[in-house]
C-alpha positions in Angstrom: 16.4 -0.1 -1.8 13.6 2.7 -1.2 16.5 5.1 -2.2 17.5 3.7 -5.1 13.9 3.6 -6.3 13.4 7.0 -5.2 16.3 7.9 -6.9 15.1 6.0 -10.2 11.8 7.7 -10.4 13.0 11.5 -10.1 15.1 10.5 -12.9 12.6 9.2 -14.9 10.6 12.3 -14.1 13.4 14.5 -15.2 13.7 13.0 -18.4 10.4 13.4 -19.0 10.0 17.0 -17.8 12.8 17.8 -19.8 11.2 15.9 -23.1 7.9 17.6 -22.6 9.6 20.9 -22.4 11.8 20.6 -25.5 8.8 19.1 -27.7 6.5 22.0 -27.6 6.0 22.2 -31.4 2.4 21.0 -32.6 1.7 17.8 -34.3 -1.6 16.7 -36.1 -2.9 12.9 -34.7 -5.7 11.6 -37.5 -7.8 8.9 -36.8 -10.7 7.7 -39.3 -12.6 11.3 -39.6 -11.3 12.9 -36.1 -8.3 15.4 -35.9 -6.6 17.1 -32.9 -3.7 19.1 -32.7 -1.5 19.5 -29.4 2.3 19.4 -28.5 4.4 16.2 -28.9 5.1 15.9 -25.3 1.1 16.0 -24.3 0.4 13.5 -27.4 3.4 11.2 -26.1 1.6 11.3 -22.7 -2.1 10.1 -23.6 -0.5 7.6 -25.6 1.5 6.2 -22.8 -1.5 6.6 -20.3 -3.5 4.7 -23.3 -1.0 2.1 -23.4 -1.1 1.7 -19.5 -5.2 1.3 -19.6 -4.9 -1.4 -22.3 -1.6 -3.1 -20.4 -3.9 -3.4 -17.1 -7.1 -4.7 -19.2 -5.0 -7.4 -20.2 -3.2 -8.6 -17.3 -6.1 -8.7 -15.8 -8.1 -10.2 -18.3 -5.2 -13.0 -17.5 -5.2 -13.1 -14.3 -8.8 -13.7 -13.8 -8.6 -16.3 -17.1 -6.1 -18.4 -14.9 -7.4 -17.9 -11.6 -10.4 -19.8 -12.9 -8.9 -22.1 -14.4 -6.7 -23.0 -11.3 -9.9 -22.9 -8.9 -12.3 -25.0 -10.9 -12.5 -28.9 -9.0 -11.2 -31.5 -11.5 -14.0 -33.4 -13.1 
């Protein structure tokens, strides 16, 4: 199993070396009055490291939400 995942995860980070090194052309991000310019590939990155902060906020968020629910005595 630890092979196969090993094996998963160097593909993954293949695919995205190989994404980051054929998007090198420079995009402009605007957000209400702020503007930066970098690469696709590094934009692509913060987004997805973005997306990973929010996605662990809310599970745990969740998590604590129904562990409190499930530990309060019944009244």
């Amino acid at each position: 199993m630890r092979f196969l995942q090993a094996i998963l995860l160097l593909a993954f980070l293949g695919a995205i070396g190989l994404f980051a090194v054929q998007n090198t052309d420079p995009i402009t991000v605007s957000f209400w009055t702020w503007k930066t310019t970098g690469p696709v590939a590094l934009l692509a990155i913060v987004v997805y490291l973005l997306g990973m902060l929010s996605g662990w906020t809310v599970v745990s968020f969740f998590s604590r939400s129904l562990r409190e629910v499930t530990e309060r005595p019944a009244q």
